[in-house]
C-alpha positions in Angstrom: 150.4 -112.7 174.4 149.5 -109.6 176.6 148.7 -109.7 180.7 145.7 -108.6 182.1 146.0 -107.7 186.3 143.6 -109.8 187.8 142.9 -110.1 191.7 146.3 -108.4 192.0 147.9 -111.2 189.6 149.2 -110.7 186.3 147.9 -112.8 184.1 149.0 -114.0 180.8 146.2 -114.5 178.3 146.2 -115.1 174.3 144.6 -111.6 172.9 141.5 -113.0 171.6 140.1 -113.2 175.1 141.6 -110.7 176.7 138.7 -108.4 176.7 136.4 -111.3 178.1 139.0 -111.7 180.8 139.1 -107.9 181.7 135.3 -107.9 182.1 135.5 -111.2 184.6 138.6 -109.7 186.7 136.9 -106.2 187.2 133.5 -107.8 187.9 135.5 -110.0 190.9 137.7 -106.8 192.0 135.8 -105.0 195.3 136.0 -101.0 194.7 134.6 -98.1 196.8 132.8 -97.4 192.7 131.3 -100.9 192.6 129.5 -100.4 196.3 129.0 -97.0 196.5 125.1 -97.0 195.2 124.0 -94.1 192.4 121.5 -93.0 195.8 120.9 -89.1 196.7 120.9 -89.9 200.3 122.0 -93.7 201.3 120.0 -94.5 204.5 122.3 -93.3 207.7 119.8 -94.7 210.7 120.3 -97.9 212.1 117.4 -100.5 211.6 115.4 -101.4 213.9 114.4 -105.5 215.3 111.3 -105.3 213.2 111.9 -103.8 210.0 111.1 -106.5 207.2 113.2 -105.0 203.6 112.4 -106.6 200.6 114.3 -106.7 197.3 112.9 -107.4 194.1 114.4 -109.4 191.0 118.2 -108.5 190.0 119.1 -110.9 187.0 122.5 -111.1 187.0 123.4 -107.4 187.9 125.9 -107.2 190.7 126.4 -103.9 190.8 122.5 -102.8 190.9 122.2 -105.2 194.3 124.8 -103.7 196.0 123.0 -100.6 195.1 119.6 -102.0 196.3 121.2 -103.7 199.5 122.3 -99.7 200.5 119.3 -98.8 199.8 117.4 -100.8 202.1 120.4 -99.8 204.6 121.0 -103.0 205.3 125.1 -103.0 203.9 127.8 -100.6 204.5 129.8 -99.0 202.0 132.0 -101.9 202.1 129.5 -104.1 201.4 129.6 -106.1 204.8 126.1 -106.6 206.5 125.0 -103.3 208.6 121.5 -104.2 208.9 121.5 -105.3 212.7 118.7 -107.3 213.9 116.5 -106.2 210.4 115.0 -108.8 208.0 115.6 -108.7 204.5 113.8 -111.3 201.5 115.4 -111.1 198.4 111.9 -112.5 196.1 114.3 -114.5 193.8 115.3 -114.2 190.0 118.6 -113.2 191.4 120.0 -115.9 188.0 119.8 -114.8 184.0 119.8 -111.8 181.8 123.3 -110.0 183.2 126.5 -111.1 183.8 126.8 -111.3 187.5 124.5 -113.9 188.4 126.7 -116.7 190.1 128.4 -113.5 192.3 124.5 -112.3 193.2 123.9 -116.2 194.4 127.5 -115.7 196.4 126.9 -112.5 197.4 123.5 -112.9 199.8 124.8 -116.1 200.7 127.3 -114.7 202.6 125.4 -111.6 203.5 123.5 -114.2 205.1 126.3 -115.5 207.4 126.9 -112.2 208.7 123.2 -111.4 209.1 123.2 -114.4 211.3 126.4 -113.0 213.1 125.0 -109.7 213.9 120.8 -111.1 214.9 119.7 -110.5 211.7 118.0 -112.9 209.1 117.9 -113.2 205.1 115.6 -115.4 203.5 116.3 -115.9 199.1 113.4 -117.4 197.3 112.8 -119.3 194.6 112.3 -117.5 191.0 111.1 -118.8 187.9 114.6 -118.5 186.6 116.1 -120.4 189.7 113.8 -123.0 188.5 115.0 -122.8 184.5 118.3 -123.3 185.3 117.8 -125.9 188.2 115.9 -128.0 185.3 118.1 -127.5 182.6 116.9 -124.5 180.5 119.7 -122.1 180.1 118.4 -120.0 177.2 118.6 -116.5 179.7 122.2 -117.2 180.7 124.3 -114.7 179.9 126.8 -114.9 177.2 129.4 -112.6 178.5 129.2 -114.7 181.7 129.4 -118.0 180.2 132.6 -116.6 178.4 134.4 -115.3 181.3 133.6 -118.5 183.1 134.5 -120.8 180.4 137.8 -118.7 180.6 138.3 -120.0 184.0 138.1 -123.7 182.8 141.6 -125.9 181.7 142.5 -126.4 179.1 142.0 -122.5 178.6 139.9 -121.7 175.6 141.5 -119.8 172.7 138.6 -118.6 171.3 135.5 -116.9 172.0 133.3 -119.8 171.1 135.4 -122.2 172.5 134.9 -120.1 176.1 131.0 -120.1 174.8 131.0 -123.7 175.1 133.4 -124.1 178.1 131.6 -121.7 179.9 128.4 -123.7 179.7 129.3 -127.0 180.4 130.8 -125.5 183.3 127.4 -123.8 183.9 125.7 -127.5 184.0 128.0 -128.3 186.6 127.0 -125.5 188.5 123.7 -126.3 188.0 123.7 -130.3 189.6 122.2 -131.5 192.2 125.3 -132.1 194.1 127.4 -129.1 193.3 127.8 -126.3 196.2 125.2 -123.4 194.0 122.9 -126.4 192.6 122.6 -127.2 196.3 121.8 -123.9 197.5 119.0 -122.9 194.7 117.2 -126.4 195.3 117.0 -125.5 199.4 114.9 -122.3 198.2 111.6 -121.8 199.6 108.7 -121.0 197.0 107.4 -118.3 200.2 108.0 -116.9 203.8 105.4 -115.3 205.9 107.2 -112.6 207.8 105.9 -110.2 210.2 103.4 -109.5 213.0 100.3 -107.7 213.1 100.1 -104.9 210.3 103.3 -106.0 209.2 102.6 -110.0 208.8 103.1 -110.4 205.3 103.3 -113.2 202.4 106.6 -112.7 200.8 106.6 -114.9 196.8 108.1 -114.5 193.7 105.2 -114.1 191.2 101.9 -115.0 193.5 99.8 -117.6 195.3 96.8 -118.5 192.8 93.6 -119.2 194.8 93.0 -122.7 192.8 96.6 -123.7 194.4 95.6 -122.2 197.6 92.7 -124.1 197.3 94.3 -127.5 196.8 96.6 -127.1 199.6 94.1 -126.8 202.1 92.1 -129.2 200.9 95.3 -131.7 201.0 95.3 -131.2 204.9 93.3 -132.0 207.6 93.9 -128.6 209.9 94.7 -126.0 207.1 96.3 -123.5 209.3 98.1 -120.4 208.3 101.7 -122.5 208.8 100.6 -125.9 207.6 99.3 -124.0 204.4 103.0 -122.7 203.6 104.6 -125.6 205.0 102.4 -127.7 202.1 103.2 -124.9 199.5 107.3 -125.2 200.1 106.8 -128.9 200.4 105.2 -129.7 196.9 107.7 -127.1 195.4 110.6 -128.3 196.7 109.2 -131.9 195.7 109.0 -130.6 192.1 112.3 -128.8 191.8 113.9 -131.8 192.7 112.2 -134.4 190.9 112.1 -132.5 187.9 115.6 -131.4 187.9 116.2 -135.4 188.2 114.6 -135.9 185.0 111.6 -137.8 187.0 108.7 -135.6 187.8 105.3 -135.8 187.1 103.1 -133.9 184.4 101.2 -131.6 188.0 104.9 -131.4 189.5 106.3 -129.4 185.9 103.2 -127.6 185.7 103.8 -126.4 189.3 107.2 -124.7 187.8 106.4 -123.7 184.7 102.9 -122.8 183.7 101.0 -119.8 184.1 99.2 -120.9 188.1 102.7 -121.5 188.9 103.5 -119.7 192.0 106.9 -118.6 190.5 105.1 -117.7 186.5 102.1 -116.1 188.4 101.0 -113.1 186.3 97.3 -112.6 186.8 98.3 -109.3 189.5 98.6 -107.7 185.9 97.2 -109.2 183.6 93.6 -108.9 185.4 91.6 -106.2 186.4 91.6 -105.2 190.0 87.7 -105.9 190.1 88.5 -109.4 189.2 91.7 -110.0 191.1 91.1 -108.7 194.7 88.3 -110.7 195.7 90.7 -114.1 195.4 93.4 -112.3 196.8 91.1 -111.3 199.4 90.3 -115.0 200.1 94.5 -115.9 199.9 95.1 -113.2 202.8 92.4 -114.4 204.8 93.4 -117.8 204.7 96.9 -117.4 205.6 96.3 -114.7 207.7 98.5 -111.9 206.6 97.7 -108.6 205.7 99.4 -108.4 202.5 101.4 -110.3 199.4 104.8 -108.9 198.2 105.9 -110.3 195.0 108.4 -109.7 192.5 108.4 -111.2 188.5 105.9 -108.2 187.1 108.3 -105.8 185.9 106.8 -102.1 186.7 108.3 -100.7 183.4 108.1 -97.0 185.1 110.7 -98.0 188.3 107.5 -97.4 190.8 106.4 -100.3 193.1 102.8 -100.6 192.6 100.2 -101.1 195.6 96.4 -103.2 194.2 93.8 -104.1 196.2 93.6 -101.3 198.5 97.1 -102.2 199.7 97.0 -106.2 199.5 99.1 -106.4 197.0 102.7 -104.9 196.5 104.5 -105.4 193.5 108.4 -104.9 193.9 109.8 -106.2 190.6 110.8 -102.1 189.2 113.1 -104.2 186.2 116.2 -103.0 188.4 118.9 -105.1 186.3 120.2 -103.0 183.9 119.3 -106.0 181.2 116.1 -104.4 181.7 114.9 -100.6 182.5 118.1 -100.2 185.8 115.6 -98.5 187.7 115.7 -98.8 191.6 113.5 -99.4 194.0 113.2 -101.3 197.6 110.5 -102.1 199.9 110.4 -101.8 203.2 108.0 -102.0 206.6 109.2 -99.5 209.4 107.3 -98.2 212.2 104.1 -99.4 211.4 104.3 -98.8 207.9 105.1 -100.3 204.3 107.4 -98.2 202.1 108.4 -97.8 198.5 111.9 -96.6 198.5 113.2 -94.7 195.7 116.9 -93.5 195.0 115.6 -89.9 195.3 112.7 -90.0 198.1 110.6 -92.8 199.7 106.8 -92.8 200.2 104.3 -94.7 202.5 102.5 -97.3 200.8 98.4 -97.7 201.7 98.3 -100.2 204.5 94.8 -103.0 204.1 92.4 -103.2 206.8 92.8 -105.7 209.1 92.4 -109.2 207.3 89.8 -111.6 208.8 91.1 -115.1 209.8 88.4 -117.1 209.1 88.6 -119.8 206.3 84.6 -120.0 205.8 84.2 -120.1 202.1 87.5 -121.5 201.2 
């Protein structure tokens, strides 16, 4: 038997999963080393009513959203919310990959109590990896956080894959309908539209397909900008929860899991721009905004990428370090969108004024 200190306990622990232990305890200790972000110059100015931040996919890495969340300037040092009045989206895929992803759930969800608190507003969407786990598919889990979770469970596991297996029943549980996190992932909107004039902006994990664009306005009799994402959360959140209840339709799991799906979305890639802008063209017009931010396409070289002449913003950098740990943040400021890097920030090209007539939708 040896102790580990643990939350300022001492802990006695067989040795075989002492290591395990070590890792969960230090990931649930605060430390000036965890929040102080790897930054050359963390933002000092307070933010303004109308700044809109957005932060891209973070798969399980605590440490790299704390980094991101100073970043944007909307947390102190301490990690408490100092963004004022600001708005910050977080564009999902917070679960999977690295070992912190129930503390990233915890984390904005209480970032978002003090946001409240202070007049400002954080709005977590849905990812496609929200979605796996909501219906079951836990194949992106991390190991290392199933272990130190099964850990936690009674009667304490003595081995490693007894943990393994502890930690992911304990995981389903998590997971259910009517558990506290299971809750909170199925209330997740698919989109937000955010923003006024240059800044009004569709905010989504992957993208908004024009075929599904299509079918939600035809589905209503006055397709207006609101009723059009009011339609798009509403058939999501329809399919998250019938299909996580085991009683969803073949459209409904097609909605979450095939390539048109607004959370699998990878056509801002995967097409040319000659083919791609003229139905995201159609998309902005018909939901009036000027732009679409989306996260899911990992930019491999840390750089948030601007198609379409500025229509299109993609935010996913791969900042977990399951992926490349590079850093990046978006944000709109005084009239303007920015990429923001840990070593300098730059403007990002702003669209022309999008048309809001729906003739030819």
């Amino acid at each position: 038997m040896i102790s580990v200190v643990c939350c300022g306990k001492a802990v006695a622990v067989v040795s075989v999963c002492s290591f395990v232990l070590g890792l969960f305890c230090l990931r649930h200790t605060q430390s000036s080393l965890l929040l102080e972000p790897r930054i050359s110059h963390p933002p000092k100015t307070t933010l303004s009513a109308d700044t809109v931040c957005a932060i891209g996919d973070l798969h399980g890495d605590l440490e790299q959203g704390y980094t991101a969340l100073r970043l944007a300037g909307v947390v102190d040092v301490q990690g408490s919310w100092s963004g004022g009045k600001a708005t910050l989206v977080q564009t999902g895929d917070l679960l999977d990959r690295g070992p912190n992803s129930l503390d990233l759930v915890e984390l904005f969800e209480r970032l978002k109590v003090e946001a409240s608190k202070a007049g400002g507003t954080i709005h977590t969407l849905l990812g496609n990896h929200e979605a796996m786990n909501l219906l079951g598919d836990y194949r992106y889990v991390s190991p290392t956080e199933l272990q130190a979770l099964g850990y936690l469970q009674e009667p304490r596991p003595r081995t490693f894959q007894g943990a393994a297996e502890a930690g992911l029943a304990a995981w389903r549980r998590r997971m259910r309908k009517g558990s506290i996190i299971g809750i909170t992932l199925r209330q997740r909107p698919a989109a937000v539209i955010l923003g006024q004039g240059q800044c009004k902006t569709l905010f989504i994990h992957a993208g908004l397909p024009l075929q599904l664009l299509l079918s939600l306005v035809k589905s209503l009799d006055k397709p207006e900008p609101d009723a059009i994402l009011a339609k798009l959360n509403e058939v999501v959140s329809g399919a998250v929860h019938a299909c996580s209840a085991g009683h969803c339709t073949k459209d409904q799991m097609n909605l979450l899991s095939d390539a048109s799906s607004p959370v699998w979305y990878r056509a801002y890639v995967q097409q040319y721009e000659a083919e791609i802008c003229p139905e995201v063209q159609q998309v902005v017009q018909a939901l009036q905004v000027q732009r679409i931010v989306s996260g899911h396409n990992i930019m491999q070289n840390g750089k948030i990428k601007s198609l379409c002449g500025g229509r299109i913003n993609l935010i996913d950098v791969g900042m977990s370090r399951a992926y490349f740990g590079n850093m990046a943040v978006w944000k709109y400021s005084n009239d303007s969108a920015y990429a923001v890097h840990s070593d300098k920030s730059h403007k990002l090209p702003m669209p022309n004024a999008a048309s809001a007539s729906l003739s030819g939708l």
